[in-house]
CHARMM internal coordinates of N, CA and C (Angstrom, degrees):
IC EDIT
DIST 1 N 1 CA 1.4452
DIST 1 CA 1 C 1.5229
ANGL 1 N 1 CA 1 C 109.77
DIST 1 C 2 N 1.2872
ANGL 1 CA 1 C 2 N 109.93
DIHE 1 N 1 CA 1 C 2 N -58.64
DIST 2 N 2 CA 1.7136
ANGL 1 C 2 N 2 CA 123.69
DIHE 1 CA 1 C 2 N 2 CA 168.62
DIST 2 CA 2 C 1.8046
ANGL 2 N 2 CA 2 C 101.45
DIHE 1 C 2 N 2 CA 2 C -31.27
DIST 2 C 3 N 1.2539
ANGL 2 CA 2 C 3 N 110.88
DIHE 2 N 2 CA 2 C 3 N -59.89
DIST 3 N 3 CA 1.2551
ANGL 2 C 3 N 3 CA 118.27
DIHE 2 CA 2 C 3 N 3 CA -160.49
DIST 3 CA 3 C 1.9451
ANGL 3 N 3 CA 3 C 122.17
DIHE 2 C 3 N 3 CA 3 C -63.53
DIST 3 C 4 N 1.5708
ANGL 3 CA 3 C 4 N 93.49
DIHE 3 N 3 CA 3 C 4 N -32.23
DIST 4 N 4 CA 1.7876
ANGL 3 C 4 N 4 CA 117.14
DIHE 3 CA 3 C 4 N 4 CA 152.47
DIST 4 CA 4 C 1.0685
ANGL 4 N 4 CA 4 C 121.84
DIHE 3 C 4 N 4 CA 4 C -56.44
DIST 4 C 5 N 1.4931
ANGL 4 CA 4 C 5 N 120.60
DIHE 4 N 4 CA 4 C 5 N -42.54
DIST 5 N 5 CA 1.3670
ANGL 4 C 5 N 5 CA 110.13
DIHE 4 CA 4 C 5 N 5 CA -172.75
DIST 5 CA 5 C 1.6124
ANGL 5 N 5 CA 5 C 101.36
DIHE 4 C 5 N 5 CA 5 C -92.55
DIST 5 C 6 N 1.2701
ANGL 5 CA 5 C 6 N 130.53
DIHE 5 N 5 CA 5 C 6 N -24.42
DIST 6 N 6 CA 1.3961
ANGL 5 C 6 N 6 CA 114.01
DIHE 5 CA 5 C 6 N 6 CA 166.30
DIST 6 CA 6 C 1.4350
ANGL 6 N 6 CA 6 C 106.45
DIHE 5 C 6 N 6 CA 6 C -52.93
DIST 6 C 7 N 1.6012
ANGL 6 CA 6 C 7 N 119.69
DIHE 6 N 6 CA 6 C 7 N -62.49
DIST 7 N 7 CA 1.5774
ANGL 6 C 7 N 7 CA 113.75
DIHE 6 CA 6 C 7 N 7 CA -163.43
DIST 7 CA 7 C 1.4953
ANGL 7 N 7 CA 7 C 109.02
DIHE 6 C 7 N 7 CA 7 C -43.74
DIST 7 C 8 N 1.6694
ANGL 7 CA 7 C 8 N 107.83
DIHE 7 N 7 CA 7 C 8 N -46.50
DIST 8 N 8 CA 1.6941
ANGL 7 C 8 N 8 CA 105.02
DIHE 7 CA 7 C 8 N 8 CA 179.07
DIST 8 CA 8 C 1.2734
ANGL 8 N 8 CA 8 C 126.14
DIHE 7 C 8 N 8 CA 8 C -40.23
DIST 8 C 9 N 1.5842
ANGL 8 CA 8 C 9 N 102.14
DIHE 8 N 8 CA 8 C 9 N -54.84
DIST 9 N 9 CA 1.3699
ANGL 8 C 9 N 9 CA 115.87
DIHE 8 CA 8 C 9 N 9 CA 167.17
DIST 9 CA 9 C 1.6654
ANGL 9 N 9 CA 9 C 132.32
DIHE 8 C 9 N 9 CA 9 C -44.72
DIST 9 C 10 N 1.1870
ANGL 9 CA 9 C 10 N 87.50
DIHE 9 N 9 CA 9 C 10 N -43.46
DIST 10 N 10 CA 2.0279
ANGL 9 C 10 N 10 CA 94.26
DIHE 9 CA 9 C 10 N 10 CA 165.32
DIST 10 CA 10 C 1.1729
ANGL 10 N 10 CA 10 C 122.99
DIHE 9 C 10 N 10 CA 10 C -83.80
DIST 10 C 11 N 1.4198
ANGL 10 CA 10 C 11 N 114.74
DIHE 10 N 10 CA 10 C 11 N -17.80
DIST 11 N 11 CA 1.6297
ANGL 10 C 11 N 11 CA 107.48
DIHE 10 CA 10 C 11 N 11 CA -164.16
DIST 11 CA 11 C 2.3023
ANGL 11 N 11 CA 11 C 90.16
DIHE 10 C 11 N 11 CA 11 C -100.75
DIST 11 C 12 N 1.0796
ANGL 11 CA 11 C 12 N 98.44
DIHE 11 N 11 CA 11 C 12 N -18.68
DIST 12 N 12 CA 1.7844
ANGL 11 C 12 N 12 CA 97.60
DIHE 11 CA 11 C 12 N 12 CA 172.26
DIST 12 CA 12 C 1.6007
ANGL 12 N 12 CA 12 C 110.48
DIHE 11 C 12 N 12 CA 12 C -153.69
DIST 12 C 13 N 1.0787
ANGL 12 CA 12 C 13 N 121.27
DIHE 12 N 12 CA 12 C 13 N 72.87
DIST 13 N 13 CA 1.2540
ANGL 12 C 13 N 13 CA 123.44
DIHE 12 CA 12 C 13 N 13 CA 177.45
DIST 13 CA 13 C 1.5957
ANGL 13 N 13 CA 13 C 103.88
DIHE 12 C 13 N 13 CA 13 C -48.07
DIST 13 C 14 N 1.2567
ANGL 13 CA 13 C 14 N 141.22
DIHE 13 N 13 CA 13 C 14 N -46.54
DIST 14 N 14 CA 1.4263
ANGL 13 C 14 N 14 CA 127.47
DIHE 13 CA 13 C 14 N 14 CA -155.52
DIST 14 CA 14 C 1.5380
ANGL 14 N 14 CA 14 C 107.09
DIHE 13 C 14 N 14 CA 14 C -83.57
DIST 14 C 15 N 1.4928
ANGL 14 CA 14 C 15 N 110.05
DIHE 14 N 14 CA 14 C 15 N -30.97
DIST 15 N 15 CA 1.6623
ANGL 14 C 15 N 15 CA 94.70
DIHE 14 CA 14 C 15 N 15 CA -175.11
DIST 15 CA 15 C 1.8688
ANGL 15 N 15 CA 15 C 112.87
DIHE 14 C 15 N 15 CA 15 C -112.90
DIST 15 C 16 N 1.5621
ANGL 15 CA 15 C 16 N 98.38
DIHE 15 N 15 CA 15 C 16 N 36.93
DIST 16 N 16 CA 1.2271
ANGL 15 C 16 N 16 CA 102.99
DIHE 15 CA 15 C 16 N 16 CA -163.61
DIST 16 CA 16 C 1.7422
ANGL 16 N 16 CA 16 C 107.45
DIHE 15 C 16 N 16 CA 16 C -95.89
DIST 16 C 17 N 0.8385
ANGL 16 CA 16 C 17 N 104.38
DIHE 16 N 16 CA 16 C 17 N 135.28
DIST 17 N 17 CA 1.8470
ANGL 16 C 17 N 17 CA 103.87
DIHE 16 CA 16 C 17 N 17 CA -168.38
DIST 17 CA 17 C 1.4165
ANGL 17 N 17 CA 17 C 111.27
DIHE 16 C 17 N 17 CA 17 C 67.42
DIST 17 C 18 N 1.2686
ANGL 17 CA 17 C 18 N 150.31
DIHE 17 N 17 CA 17 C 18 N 3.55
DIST 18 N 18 CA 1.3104
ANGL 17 C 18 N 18 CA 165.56
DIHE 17 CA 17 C 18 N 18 CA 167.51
DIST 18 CA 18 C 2.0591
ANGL 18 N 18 CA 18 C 103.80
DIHE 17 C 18 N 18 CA 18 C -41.75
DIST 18 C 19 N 0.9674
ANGL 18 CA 18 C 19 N 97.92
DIHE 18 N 18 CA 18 C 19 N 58.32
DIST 19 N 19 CA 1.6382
ANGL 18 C 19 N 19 CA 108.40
DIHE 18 CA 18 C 19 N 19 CA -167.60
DIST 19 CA 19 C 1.5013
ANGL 19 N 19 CA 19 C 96.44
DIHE 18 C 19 N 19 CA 19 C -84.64
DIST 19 C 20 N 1.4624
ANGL 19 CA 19 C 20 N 143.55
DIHE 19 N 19 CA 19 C 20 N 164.94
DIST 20 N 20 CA 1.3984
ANGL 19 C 20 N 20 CA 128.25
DIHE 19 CA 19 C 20 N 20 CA -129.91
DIST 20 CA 20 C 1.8285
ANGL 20 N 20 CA 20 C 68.84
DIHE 19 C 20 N 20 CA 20 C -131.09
DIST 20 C 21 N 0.9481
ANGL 20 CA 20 C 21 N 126.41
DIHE 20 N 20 CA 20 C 21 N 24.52
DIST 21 N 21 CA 1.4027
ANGL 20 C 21 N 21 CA 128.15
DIHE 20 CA 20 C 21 N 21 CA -164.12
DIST 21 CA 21 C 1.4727
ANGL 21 N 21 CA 21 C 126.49
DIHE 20 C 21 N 21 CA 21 C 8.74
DIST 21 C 22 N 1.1791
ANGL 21 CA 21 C 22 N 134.70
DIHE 21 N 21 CA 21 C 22 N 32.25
DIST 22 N 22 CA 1.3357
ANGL 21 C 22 N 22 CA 167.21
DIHE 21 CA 21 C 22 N 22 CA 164.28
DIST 22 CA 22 C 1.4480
ANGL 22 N 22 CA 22 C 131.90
DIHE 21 C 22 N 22 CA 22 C -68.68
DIST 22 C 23 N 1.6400
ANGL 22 CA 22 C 23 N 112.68
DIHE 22 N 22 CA 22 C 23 N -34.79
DIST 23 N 23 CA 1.6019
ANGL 22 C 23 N 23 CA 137.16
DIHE 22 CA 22 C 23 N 23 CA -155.35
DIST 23 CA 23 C 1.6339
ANGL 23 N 23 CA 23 C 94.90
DIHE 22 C 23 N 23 CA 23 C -58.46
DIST 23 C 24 N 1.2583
ANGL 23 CA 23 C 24 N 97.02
DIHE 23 N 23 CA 23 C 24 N -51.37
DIST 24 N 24 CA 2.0712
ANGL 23 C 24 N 24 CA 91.95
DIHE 23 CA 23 C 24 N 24 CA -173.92
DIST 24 CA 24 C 1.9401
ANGL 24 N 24 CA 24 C 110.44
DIHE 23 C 24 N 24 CA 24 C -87.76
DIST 24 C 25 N 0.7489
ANGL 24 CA 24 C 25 N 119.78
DIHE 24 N 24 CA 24 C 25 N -30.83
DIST 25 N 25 CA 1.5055
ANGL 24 C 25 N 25 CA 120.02
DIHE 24 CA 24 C 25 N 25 CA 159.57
DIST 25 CA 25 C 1.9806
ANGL 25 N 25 CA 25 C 102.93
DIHE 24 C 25 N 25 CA 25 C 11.86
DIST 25 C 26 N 1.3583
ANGL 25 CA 25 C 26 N 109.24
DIHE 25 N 25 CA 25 C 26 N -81.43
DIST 26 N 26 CA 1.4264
ANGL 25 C 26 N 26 CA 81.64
DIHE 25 CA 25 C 26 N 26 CA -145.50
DIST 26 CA 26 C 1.6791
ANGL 26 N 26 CA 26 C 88.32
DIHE 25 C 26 N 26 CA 26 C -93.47
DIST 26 C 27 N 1.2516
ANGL 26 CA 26 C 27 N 134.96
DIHE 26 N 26 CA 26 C 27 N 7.22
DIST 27 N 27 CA 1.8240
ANGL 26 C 27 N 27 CA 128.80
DIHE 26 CA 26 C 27 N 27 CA 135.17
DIST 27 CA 27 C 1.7088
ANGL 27 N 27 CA 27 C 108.20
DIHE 26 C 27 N 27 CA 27 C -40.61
DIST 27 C 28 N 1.2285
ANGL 27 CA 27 C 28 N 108.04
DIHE 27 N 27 CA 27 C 28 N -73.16
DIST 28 N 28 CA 1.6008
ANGL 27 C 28 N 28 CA 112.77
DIHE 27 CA 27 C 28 N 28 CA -164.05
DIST 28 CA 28 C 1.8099
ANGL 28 N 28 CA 28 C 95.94
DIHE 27 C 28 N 28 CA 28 C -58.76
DIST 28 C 29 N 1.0608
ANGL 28 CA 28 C 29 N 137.43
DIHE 28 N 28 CA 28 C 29 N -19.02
DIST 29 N 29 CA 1.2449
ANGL 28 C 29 N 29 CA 144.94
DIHE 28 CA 28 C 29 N 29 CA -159.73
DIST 29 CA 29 C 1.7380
ANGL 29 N 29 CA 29 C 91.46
DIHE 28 C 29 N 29 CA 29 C -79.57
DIST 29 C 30 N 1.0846
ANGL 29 CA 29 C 30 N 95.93
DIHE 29 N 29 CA 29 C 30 N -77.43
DIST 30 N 30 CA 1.6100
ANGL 29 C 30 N 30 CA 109.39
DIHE 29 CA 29 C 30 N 30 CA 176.80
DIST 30 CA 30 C 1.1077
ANGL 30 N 30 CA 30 C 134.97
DIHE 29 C 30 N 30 CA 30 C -55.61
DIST 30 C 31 N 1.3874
ANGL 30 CA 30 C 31 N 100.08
DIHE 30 N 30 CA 30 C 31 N -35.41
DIST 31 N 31 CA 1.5974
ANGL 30 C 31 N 31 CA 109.19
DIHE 30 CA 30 C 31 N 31 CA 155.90
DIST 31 CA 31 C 1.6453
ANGL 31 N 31 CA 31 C 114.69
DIHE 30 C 31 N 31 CA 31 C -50.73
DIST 31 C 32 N 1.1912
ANGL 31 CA 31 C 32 N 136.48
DIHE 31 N 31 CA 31 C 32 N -77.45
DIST 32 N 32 CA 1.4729
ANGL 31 C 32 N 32 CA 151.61
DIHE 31 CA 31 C 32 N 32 CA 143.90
DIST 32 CA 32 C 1.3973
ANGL 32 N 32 CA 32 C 91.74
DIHE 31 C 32 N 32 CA 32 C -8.33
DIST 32 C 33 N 0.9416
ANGL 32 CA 32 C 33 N 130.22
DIHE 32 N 32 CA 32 C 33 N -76.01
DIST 33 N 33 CA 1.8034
ANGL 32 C 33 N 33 CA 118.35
DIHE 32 CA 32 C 33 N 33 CA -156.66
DIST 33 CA 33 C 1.7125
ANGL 33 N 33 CA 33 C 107.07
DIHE 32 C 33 N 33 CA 33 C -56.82
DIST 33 C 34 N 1.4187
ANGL 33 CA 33 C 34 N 109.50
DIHE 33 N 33 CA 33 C 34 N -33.77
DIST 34 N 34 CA 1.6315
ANGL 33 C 34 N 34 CA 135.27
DIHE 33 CA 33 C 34 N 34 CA -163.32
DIST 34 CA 34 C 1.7499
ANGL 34 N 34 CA 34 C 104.63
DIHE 33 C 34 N 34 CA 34 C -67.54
DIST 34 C 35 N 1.8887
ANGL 34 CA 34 C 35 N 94.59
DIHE 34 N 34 CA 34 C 35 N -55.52
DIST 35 N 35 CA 1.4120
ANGL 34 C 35 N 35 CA 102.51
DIHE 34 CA 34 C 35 N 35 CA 163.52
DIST 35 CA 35 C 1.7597
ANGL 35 N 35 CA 35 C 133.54
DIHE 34 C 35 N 35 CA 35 C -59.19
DIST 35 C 36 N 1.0840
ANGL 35 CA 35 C 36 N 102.14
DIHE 35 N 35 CA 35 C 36 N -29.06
DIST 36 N 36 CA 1.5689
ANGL 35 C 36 N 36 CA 119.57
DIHE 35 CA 35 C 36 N 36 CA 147.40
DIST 36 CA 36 C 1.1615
ANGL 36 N 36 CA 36 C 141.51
DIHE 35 C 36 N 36 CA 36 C -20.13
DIST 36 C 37 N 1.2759
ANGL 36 CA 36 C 37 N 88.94
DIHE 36 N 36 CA 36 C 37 N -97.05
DIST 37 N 37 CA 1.5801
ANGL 36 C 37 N 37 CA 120.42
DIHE 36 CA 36 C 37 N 37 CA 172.01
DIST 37 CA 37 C 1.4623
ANGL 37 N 37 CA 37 C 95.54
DIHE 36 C 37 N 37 CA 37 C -50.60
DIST 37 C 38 N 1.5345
ANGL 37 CA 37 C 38 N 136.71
DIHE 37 N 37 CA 37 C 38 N -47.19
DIST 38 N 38 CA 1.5283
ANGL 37 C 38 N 38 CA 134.29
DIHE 37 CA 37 C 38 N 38 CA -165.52
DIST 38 CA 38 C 1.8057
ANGL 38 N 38 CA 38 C 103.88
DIHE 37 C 38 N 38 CA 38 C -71.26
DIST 38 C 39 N 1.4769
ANGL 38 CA 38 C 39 N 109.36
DIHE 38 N 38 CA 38 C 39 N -55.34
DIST 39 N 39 CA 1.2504
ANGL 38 C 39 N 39 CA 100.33
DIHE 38 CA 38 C 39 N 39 CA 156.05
DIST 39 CA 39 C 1.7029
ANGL 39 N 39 CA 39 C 146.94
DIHE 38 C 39 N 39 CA 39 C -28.63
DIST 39 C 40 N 1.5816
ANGL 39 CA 39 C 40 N 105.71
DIHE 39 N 39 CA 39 C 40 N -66.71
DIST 40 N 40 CA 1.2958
ANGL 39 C 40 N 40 CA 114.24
DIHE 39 CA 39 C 40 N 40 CA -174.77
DIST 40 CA 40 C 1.7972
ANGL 40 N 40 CA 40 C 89.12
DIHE 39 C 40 N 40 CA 40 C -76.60
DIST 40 C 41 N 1.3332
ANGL 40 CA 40 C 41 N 130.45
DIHE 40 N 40 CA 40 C 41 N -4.56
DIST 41 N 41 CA 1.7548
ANGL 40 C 41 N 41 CA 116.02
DIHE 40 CA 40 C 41 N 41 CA 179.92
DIST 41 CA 41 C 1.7324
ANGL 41 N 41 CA 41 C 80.00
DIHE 40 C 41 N 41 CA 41 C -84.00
DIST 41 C 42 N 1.0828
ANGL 41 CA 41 C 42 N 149.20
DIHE 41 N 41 CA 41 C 42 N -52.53
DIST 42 N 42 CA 1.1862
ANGL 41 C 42 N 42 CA 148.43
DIHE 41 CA 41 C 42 N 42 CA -160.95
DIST 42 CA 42 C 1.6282
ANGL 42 N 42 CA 42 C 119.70
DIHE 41 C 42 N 42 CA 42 C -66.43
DIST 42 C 43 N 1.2489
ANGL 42 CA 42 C 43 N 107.53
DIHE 42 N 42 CA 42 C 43 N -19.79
DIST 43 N 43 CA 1.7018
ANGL 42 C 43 N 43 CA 125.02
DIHE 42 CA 42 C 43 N 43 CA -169.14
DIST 43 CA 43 C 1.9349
ANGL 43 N 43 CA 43 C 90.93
DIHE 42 C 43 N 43 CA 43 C -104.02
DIST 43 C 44 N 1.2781
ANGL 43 CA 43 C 44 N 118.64
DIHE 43 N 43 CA 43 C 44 N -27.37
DIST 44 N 44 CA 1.9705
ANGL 43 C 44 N 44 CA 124.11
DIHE 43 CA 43 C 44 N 44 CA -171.53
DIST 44 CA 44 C 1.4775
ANGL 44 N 44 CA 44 C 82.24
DIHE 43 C 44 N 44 CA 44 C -64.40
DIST 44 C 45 N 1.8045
ANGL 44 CA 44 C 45 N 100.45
DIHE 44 N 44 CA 44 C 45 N -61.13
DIST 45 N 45 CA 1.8965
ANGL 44 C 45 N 45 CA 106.26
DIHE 44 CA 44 C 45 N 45 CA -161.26
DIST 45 CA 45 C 1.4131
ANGL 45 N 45 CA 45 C 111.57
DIHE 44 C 45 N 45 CA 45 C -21.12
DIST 45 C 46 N 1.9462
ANGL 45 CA 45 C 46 N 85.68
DIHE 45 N 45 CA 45 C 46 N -76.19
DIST 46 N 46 CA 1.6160
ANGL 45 C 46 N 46 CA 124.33
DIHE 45 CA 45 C 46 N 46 CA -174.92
DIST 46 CA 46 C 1.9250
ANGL 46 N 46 CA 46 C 106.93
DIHE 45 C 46 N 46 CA 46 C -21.24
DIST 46 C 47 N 1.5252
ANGL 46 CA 46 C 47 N 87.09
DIHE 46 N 46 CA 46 C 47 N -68.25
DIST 47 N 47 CA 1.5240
ANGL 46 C 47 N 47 CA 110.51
DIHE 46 CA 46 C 47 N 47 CA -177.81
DIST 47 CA 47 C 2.0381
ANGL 47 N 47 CA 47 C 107.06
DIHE 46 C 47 N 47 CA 47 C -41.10
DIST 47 C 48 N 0.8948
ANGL 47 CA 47 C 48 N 128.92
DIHE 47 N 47 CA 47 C 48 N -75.70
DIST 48 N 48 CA 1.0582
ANGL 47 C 48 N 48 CA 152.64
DIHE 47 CA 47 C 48 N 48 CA -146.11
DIST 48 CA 48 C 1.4769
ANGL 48 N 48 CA 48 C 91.44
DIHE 47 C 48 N 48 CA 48 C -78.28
DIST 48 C 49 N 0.9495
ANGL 48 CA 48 C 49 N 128.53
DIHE 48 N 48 CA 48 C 49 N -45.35
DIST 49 N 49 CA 2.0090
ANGL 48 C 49 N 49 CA 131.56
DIHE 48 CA 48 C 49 N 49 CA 166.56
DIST 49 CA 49 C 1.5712
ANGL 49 N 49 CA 49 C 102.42
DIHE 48 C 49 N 49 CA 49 C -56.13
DIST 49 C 50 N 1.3009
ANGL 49 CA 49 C 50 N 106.81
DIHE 49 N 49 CA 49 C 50 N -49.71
DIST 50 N 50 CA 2.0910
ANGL 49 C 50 N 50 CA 94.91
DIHE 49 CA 49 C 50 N 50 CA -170.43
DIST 50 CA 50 C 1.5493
ANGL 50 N 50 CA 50 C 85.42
DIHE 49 C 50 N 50 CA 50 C -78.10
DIST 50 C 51 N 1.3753
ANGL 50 CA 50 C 51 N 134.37
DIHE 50 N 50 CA 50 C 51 N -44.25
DIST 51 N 51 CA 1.6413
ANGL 50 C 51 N 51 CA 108.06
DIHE 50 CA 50 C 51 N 51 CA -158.83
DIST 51 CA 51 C 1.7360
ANGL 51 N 51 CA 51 C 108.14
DIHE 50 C 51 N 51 CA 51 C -52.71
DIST 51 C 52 N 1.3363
ANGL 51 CA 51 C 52 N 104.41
DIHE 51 N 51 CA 51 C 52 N -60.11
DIST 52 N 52 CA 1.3132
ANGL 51 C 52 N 52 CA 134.89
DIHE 51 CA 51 C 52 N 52 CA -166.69
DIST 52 CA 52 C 1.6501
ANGL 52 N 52 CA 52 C 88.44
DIHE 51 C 52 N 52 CA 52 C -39.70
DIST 52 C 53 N 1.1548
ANGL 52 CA 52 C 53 N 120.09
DIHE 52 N 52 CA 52 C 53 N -60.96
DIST 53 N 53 CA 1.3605
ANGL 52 C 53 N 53 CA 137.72
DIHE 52 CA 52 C 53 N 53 CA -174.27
DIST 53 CA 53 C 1.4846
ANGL 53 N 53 CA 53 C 113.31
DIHE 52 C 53 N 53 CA 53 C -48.63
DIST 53 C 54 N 1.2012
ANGL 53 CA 53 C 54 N 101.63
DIHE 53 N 53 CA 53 C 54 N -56.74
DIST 54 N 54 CA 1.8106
ANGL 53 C 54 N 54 CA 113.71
DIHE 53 CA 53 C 54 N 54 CA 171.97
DIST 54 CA 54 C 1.6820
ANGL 54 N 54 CA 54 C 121.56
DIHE 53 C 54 N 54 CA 54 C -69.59
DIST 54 C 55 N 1.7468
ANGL 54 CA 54 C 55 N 110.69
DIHE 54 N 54 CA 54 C 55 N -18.84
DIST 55 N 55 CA 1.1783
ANGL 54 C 55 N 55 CA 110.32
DIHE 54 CA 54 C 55 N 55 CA 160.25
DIST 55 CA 55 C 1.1964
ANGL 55 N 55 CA 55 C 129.51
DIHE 54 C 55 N 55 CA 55 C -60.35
DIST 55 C 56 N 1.6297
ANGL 55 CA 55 C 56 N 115.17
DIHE 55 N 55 CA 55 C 56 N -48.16
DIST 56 N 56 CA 1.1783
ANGL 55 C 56 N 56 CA 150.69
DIHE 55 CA 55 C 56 N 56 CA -161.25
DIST 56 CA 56 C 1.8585
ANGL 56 N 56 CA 56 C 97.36
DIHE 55 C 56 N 56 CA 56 C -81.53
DIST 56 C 57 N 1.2007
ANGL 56 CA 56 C 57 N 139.43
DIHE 56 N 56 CA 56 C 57 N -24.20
DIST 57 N 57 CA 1.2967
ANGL 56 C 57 N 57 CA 152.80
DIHE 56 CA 56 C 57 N 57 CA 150.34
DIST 57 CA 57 C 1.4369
ANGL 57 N 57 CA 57 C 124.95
DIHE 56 C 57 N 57 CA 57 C -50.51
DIST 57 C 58 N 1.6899
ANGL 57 CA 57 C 58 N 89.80
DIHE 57 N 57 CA 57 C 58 N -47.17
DIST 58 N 58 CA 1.6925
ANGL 57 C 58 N 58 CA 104.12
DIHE 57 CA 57 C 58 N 58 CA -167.81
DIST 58 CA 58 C 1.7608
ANGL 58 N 58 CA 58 C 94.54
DIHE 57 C 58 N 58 CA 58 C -92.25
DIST 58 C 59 N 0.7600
ANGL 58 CA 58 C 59 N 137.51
DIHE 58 N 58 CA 58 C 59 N -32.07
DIST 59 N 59 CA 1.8919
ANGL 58 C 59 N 59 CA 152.48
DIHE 58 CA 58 C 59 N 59 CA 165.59
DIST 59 CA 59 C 1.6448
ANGL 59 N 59 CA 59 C 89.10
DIHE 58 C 59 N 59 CA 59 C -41.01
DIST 59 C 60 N 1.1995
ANGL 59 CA 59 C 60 N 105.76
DIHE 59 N 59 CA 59 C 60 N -88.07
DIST 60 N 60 CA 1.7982
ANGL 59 C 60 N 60 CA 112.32
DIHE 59 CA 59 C 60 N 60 CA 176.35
DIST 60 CA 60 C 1.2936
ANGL 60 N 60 CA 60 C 126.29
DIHE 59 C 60 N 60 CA 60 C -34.33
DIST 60 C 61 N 1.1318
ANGL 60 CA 60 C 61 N 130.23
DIHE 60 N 60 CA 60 C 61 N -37.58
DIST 61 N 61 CA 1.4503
ANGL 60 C 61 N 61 CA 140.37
DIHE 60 CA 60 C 61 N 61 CA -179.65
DIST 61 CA 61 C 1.6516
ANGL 61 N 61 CA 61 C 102.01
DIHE 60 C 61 N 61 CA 61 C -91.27
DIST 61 C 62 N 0.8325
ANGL 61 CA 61 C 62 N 134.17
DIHE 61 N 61 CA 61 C 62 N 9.85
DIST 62 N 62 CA 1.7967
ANGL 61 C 62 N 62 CA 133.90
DIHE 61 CA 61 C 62 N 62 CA -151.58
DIST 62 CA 62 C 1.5283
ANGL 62 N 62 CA 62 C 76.39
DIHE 61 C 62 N 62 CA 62 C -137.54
DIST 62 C 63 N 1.5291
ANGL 62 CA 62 C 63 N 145.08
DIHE 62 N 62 CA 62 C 63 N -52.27
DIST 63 N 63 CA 1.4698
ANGL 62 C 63 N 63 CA 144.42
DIHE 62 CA 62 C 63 N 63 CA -175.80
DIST 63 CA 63 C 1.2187
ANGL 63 N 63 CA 63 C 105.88
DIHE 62 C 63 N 63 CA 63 C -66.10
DIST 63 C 64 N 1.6838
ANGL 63 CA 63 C 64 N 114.50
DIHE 63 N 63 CA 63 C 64 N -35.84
DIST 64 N 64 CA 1.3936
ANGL 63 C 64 N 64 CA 123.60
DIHE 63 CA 63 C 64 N 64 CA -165.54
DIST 64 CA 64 C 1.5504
ANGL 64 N 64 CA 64 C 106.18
DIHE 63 C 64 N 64 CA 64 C -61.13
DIST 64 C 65 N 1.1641
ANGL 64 CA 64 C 65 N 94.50
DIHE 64 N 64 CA 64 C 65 N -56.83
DIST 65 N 65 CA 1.7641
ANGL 64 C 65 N 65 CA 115.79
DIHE 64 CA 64 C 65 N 65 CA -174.35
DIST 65 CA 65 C 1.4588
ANGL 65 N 65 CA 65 C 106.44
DIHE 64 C 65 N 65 CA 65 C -54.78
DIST 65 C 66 N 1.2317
ANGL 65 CA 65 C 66 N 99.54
DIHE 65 N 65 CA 65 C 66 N -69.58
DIST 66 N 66 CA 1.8522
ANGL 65 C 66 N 66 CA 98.58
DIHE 65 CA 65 C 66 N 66 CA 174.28
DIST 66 CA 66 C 1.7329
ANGL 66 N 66 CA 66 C 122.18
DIHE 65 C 66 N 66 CA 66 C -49.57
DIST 66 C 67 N 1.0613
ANGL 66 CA 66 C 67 N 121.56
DIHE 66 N 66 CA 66 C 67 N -27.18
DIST 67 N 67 CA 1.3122
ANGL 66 C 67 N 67 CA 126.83
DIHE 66 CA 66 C 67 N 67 CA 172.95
DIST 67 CA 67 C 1.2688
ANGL 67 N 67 CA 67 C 100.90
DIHE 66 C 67 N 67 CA 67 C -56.84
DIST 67 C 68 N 1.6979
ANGL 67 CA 67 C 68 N 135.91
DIHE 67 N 67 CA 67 C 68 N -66.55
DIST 68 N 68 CA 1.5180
ANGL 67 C 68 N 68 CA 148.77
DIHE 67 CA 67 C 68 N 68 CA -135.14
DIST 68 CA 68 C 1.6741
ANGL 68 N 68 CA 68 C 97.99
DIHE 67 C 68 N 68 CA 68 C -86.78
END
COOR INIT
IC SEED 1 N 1 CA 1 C
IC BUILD
């Protein structure tokens, strides 16, 4: 294989490997969107643990008060 792409290389150096660099485009596309979506599902979690958390804070302090 090595030995093809030298000959290519000598017999047309300018249009040799000239690949439209495009081929993975809408892979890398989706990939990126995939990584995303896994992210912002990871940032909903995050989110939804401190709210829940800060409700459950503000509930306690709201009993506190009314008790005194």
């Amino acid at each position: 294989m090595l030995s093809k792409w030298k000959l290519e290389y000598k017999e047309k150096s300018q249009t040799a490997f000239s690949g439209n660099g495009n081929i993975n485009k809408p892979e890398a596309k989706l990939a990126e969107s995939e990584r995303l979506i896994g992210q912002l599902y990871a940032e909903n979690a995050f989110l939804k643990k401190v709210f829940s958390s800060l409700e459950n804070k503000l509930q306690e302090h709201q009993k506190q008060i009314e008790g005194t």
